[in-house]
TORLUM-256017 format. One record per residue (C-alpha): x, y, z; residue in one letter. Coordinates in nm, 4 decimals, padded with zeros to 6 digits. Layout:
+----------+----------+----------+--------+
!       px !       py !       pz ! residu !
+----------+----------+----------+--------+
!        X !        Y !        Z !      A !
...
+----------+----------+----------+--------+
***
This chain:
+----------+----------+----------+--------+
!       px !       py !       pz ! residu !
+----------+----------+----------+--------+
!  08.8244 !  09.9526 !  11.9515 !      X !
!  08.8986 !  09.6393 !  11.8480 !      X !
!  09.0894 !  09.5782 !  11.5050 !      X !
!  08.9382 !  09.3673 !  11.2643 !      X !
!  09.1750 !  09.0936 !  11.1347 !      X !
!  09.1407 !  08.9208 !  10.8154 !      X !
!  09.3586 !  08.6086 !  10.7605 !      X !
!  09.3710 !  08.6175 !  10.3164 !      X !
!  09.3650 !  08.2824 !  10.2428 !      X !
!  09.3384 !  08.4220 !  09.8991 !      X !
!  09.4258 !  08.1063 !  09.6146 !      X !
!  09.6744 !  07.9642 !  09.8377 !      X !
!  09.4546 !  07.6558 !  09.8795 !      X !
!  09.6144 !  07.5418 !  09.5075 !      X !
!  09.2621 !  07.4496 !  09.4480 !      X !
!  09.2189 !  07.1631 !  09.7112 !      X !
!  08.9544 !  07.1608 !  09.9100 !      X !
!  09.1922 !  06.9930 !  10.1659 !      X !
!  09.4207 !  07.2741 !  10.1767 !      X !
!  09.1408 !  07.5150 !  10.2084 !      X !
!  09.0305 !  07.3754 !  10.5305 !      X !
!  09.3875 !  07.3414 !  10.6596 !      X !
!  09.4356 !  07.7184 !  10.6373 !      X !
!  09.0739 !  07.7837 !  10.7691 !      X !
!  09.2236 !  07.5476 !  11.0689 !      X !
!  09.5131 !  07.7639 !  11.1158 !      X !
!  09.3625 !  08.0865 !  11.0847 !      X !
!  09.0755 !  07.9917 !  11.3453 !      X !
!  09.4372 !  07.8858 !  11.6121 !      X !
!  09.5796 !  08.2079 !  11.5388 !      X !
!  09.2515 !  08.4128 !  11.6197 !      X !
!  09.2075 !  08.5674 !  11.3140 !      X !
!  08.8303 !  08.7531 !  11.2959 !      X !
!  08.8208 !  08.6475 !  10.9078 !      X !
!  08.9171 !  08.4151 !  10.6524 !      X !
!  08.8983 !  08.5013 !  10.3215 !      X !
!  08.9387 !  08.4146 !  09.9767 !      X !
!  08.8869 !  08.4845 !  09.6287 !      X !
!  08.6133 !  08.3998 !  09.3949 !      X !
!  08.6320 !  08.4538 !  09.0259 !      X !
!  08.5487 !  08.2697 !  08.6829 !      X !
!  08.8760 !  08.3004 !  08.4634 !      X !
!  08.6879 !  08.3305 !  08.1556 !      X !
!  08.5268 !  08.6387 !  08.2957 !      X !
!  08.8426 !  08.7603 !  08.5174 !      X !
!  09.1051 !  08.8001 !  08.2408 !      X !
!  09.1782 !  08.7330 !  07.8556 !      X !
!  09.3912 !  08.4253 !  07.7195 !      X !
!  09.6398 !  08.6611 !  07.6581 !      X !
!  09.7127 !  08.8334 !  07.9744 !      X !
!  10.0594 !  08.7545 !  08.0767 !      X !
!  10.1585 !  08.7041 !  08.4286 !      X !
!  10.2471 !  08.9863 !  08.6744 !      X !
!  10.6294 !  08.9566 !  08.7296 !      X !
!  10.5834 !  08.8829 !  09.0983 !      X !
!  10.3793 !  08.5526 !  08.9772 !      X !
!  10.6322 !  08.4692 !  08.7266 !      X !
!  10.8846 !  08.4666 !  08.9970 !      X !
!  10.7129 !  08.2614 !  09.2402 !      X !
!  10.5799 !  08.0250 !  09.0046 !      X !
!  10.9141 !  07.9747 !  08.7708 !      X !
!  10.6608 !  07.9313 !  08.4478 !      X !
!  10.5914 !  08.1688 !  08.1527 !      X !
!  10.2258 !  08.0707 !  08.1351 !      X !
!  09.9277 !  08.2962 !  08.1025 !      X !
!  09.7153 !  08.4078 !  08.3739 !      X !
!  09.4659 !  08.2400 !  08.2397 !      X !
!  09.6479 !  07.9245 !  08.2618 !      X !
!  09.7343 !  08.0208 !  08.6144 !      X !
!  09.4264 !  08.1094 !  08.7675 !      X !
!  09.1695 !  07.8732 !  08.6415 !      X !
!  09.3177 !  07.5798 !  08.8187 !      X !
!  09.2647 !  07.8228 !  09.1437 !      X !
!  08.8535 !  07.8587 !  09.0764 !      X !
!  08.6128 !  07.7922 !  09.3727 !      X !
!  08.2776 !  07.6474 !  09.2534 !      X !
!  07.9293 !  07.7383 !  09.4540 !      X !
!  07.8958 !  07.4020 !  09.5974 !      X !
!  08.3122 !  07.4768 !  09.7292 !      X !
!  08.2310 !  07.8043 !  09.9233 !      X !
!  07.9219 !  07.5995 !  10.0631 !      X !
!  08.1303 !  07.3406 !  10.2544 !      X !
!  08.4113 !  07.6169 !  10.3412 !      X !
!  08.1436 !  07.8322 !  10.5028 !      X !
!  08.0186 !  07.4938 !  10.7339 !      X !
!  08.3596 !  07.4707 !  10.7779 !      X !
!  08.4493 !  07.8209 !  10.9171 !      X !
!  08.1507 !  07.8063 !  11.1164 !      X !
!  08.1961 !  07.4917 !  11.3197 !      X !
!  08.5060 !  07.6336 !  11.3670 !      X !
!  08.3899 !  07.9890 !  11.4616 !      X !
!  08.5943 !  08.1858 !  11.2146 !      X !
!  08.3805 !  08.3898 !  10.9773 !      X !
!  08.4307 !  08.3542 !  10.5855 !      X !
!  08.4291 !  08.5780 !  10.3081 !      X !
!  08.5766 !  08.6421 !  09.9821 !      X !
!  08.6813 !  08.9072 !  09.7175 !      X !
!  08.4972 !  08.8726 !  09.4190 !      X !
!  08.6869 !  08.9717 !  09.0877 !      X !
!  08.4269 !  08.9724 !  08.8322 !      X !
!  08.0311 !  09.0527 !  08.7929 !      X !
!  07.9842 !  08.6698 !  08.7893 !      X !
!  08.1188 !  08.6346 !  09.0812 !      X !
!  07.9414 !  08.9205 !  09.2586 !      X !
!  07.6195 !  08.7596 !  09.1559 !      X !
!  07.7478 !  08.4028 !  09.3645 !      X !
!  07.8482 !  08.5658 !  09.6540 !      X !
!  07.5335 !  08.7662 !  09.6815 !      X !
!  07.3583 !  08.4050 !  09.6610 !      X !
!  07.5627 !  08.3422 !  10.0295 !      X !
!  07.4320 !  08.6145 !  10.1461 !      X !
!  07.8086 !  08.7362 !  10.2952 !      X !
!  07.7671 !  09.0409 !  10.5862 !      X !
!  08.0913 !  09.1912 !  10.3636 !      X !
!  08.2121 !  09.2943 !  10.0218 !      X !
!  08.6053 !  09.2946 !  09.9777 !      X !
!  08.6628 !  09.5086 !  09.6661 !      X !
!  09.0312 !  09.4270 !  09.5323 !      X !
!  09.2599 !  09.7048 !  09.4422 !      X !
!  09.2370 !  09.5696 !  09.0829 !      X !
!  08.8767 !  09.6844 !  09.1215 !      X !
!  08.9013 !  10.0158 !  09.2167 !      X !
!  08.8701 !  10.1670 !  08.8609 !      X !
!  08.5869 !  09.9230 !  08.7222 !      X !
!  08.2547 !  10.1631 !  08.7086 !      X !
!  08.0118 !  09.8662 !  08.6806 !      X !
!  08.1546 !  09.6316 !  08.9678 !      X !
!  08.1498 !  09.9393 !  09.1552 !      X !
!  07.8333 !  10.0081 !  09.0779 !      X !
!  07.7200 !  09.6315 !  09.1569 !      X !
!  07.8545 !  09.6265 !  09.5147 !      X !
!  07.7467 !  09.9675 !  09.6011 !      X !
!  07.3953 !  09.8839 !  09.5258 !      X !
!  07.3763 !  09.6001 !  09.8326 !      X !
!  07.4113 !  09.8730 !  10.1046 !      X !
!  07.6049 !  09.6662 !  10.2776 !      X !
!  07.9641 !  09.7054 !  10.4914 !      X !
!  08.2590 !  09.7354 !  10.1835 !      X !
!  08.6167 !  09.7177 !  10.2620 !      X !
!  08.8126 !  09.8732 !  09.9714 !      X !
!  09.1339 !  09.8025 !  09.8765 !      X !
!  09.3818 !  10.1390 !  09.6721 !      X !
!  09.6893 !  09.9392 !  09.6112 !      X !
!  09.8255 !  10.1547 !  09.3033 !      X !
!  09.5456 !  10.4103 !  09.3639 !      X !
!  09.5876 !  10.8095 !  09.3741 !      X !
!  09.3563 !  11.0128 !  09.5754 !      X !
!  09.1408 !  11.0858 !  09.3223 !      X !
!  09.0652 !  10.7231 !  09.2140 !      X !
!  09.0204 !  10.6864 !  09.5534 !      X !
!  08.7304 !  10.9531 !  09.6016 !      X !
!  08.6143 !  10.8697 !  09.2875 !      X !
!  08.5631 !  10.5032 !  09.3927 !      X !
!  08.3509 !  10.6455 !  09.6939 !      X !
!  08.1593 !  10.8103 !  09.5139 !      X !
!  08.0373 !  10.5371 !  09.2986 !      X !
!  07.9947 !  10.3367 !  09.5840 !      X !
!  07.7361 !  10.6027 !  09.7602 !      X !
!  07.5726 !  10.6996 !  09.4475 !      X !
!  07.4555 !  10.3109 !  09.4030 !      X !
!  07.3587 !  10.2891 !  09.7512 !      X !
!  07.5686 !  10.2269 !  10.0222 !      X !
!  07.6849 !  10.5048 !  10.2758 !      X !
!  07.9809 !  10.6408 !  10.3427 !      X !
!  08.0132 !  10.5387 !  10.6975 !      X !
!  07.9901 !  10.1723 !  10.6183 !      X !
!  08.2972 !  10.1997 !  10.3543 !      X !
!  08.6508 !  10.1474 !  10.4827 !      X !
!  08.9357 !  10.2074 !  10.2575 !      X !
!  09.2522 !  09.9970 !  10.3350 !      X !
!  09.5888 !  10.1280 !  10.2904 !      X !
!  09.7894 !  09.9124 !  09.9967 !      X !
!  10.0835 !  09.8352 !  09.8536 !      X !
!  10.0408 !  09.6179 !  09.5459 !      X !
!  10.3656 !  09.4448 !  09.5272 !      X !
!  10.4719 !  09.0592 !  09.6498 !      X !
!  10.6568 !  09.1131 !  09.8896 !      X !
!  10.5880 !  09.4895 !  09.8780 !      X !
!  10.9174 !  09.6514 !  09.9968 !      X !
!  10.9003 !  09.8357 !  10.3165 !      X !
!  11.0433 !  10.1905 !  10.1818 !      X !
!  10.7588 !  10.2261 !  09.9374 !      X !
!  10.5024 !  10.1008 !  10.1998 !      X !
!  10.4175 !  10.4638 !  10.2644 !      X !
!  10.1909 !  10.4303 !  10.6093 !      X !
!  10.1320 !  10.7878 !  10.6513 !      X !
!  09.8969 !  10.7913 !  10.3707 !      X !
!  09.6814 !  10.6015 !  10.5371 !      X !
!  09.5934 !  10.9198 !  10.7313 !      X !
!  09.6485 !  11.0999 !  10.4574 !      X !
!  09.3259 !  10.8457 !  10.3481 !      X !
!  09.1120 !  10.8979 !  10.6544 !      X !
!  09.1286 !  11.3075 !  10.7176 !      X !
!  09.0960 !  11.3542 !  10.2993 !      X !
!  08.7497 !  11.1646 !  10.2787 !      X !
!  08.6332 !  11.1175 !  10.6657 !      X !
!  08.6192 !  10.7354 !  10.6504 !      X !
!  08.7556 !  10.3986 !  10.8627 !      X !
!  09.0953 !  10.2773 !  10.7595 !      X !
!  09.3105 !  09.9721 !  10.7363 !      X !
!  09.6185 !  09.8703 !  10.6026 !      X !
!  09.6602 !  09.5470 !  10.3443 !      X !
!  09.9749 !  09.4455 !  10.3619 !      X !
!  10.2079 !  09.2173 !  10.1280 !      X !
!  10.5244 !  09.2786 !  10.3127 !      X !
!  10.7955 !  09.0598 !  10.4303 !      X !
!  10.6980 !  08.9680 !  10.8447 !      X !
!  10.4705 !  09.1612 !  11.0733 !      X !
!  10.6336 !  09.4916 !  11.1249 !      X !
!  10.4136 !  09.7255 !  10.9328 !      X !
!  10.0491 !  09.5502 !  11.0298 !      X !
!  10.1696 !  09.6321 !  11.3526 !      X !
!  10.2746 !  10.0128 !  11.3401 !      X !
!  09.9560 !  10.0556 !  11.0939 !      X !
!  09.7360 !  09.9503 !  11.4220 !      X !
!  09.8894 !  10.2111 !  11.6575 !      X !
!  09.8794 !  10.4416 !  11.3542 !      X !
!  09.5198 !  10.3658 !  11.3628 !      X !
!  09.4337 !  10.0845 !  11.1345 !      X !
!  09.0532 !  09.9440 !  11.2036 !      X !
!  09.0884 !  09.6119 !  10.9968 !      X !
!  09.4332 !  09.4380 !  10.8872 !      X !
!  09.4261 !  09.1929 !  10.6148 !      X !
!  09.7582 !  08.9622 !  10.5940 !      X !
!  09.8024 !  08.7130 !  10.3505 !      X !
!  09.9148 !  08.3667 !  10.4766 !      X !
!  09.9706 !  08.0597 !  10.4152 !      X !
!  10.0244 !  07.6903 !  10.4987 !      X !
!  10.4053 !  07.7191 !  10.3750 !      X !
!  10.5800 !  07.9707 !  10.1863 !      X !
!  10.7660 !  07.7173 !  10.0019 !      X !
!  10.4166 !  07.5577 !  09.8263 !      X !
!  10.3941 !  07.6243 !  09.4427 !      X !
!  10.1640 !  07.8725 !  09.3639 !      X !
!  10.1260 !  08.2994 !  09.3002 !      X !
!  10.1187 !  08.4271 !  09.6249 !      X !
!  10.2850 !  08.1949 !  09.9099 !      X !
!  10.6261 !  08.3461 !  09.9258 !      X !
!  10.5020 !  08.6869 !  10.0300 !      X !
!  10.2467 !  08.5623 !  10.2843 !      X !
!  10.2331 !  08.4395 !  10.6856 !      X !
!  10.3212 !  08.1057 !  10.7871 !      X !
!  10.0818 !  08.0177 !  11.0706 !      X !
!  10.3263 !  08.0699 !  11.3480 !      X !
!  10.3738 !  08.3772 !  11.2423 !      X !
!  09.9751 !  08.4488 !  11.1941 !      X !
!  09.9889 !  08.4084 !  11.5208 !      X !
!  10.2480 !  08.6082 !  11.6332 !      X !
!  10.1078 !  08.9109 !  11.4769 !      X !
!  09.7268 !  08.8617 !  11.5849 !      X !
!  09.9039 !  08.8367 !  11.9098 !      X !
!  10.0933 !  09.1583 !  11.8640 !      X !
!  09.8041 !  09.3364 !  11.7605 !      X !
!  09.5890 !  09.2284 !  12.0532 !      X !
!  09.8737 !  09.3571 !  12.2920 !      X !
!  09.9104 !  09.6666 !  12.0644 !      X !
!  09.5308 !  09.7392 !  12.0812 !      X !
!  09.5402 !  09.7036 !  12.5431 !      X !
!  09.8458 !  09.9228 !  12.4980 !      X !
!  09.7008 !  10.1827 !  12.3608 !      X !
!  09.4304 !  10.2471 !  12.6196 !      X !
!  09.1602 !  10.5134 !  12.5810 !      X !
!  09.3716 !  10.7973 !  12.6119 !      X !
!  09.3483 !  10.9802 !  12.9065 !      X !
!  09.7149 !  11.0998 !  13.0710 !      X !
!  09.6767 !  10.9467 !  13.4386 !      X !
!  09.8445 !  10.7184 !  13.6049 !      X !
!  09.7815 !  10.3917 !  13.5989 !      X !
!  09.6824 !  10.1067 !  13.8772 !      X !
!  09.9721 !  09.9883 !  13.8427 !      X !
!  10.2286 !  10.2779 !  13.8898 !      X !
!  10.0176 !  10.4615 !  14.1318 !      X !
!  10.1912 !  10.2454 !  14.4441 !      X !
!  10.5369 !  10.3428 !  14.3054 !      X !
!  10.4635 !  10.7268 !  14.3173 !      X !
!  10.6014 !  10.7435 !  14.6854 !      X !
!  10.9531 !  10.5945 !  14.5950 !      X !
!  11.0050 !  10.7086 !  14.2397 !      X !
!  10.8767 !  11.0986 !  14.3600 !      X !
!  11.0577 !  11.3866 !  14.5665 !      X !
!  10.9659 !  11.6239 !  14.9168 !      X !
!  11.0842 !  11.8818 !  15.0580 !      X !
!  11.3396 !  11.7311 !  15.3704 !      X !
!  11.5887 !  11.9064 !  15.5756 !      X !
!  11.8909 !  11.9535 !  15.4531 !      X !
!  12.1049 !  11.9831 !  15.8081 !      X !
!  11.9500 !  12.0355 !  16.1744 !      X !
!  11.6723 !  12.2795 !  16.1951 !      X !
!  11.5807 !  12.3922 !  16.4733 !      X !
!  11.2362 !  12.5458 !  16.5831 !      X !
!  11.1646 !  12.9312 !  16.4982 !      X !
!  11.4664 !  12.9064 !  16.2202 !      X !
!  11.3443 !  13.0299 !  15.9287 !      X !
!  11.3449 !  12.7591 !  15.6216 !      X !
!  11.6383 !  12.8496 !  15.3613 !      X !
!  11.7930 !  12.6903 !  15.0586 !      X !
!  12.0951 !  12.6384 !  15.2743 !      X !
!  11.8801 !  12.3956 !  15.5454 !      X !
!  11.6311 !  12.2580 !  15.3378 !      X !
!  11.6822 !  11.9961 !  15.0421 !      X !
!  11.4999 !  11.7589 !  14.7905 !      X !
!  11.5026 !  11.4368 !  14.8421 !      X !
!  11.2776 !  11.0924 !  14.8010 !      X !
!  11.0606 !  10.9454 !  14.9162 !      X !
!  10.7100 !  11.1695 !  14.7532 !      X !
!  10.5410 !  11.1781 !  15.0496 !      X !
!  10.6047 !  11.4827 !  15.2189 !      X !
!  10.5610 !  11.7691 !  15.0541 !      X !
!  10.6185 !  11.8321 !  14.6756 !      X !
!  10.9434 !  12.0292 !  14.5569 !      X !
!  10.6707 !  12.2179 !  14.3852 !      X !
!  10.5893 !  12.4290 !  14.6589 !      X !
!  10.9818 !  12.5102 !  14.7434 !      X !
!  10.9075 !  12.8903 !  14.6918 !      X !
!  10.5999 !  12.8611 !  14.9651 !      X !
!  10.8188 !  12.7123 !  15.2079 !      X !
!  11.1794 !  12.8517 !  15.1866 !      X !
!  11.1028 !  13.1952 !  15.4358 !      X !
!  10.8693 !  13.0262 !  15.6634 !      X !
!  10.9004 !  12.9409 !  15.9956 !      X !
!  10.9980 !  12.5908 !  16.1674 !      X !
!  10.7242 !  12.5186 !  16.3936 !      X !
!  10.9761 !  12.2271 !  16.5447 !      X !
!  11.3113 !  12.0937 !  16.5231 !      X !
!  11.3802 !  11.9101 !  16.2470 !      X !
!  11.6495 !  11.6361 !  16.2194 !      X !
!  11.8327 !  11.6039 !  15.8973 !      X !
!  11.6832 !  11.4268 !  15.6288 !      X !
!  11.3830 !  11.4706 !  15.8257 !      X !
!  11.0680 !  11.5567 !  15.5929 !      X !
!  10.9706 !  11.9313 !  15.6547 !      X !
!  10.6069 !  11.9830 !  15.7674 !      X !
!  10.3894 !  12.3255 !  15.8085 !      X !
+----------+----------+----------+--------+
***
């Protein structure tokens, strides 16, 4: 199955429209499935008060609100027009995460085939309620969740509409970077046996490790925040992807996904011609002579495979020699 990749543009577009594009350029080269990025009215997304998350006060080198912060980041309806033309003349598909009811409400006007609820999300009843009642595919997002958030998310989400098989709960760690020994992969499993639904991983770590070992672990979507260059002023561009390195891991996932076949143990095209050389028979181990008996003294195990197999060594040893033999010689019946 193939893994669905989402390339989180997020609000590290700085607000340009110009920017925006260039990362909707980059994401399209690097193959990504998605772009997406985030819609929200900072009047309706957070108070004048609300202070910065220390991550963004690190990245940013500023003490101002995150009010202050985000509404310079704000996408208008006539903005998420022109980046959906965009995406589509360039055959990447768009979405974003909306963070408020607002916002819900304008994305629903696009008419989006996805809803991205943030981890931030996961505990607000009425946006819940909103997204569920679509009945459309919704990825969901438990950084800083416990299980029963979790299932209690779900069952919001079914209650107002939408079933269970169309949810898929990603895997989060809501730090920037996040650090890799409290990335915790294993509950993503943990995830998918507890409440019988797709997973994914969202990942805010350093590089392209984890995405990685979440897809053999399993992951059905990866979302990866990047970047045009981590050095940029703004929340979130130190802990995401430059595009080379976008690249790099849709490339590693693609050769992840071949690798891991459909798994059935056989061999392969591929090795099947080196069975002969790399496999064992039964051979003579010194000059045997017709009517001898076969013994462990005069018969040995050597390559190549394709005599007969070293499995049948207690069917042989106390038959008969039909022929001489010379050594080395592969025995025959």
């Amino acid at each position: 199955m193939k893994t669905i990749i989402i390339a989180e543009a997020g609000v590290n577009h700085n607000g340009s429209l110009t920017i925006a594009k260039r990362l909707i350029e980059e994401a399209a080269k690097a193959g990504a499935d998605y772009i997406k990025f985030q819609t929200f009215v900072t009047e309706r997304l957070v108070s004048k008060e609300a202070k910065q998350a220390d991550y963004q006060k690190n990245n940013l080198k500023n003490e101002s609100s995150q009010f202050e912060m985000l509404k310079g980041l704000e996408l208008s309806l006539s903005d998420h027009y022109e980046l959906i033309e965009y995406c589509t003349q360039l055959k990447i598909a768009f979405f974003s995460t909306a963070f408020d009811l607002d916002s819900i409400d304008l994305l629903s006007e696009l008419n989006l085939p996805i809803w991205k609820i943030p981890s931030g999300e996961i505990t607000n009843l009425p946006y819940l309620q909103k997204i569920g009642s679509f009945n459309k595919p919704i990825i969901l997002s438990t950084g800083m969740a416990k299980l029963g958030e979790i299932e209690a998310a779900i069952e919001v989400l079914e209650k107002s509409g939408t079933l269970r098989d169309q949810i898929t709960v990603l895997h989060c760690t809501t730090e920037y970077p996040a650090p890799v020994n409290e990335v915790n992969l294993k509950a993503m499993t943990t995830i998918a046996e507890a409440f019988k639904v797709k997973v994914g991983y969202s990942d805010h770590t350093e590089g392209i490790e984890i995405p990685l070992a979440a897809v053999a672990m399993g992951a059905s979507i990866i979302e990866k925040h990047f970047t045009l260059d981590k050095n940029m002023e703004g929340p979130d561009h130190k802990a995401s992807l430059e595009p080379d390195e976008l690249k790099k891991m849709v490339e590693g996932i693609r050769n992840i996904e071949r690798a891991l076949g459909n798994g059935i143990k056989e061999p392969s095209q591929s090795e099947i011609k080196n069975k002969i050389a790399a496999r064992k028979s039964i051979v003579a181990a010194k000059m045997i002579h017709a009517g001898d008996l076969f013994t462990i003294e005069n018969l040995t195990i050597k390559r190549p495979g394709n005599g007969i197999s070293p499995m049948l060594w207690n069917q042989i040893v106390g038959v008969k020699a039909k022929r001489d033999f010379q050594p080395d010689e592969l025995i025959e019946q």
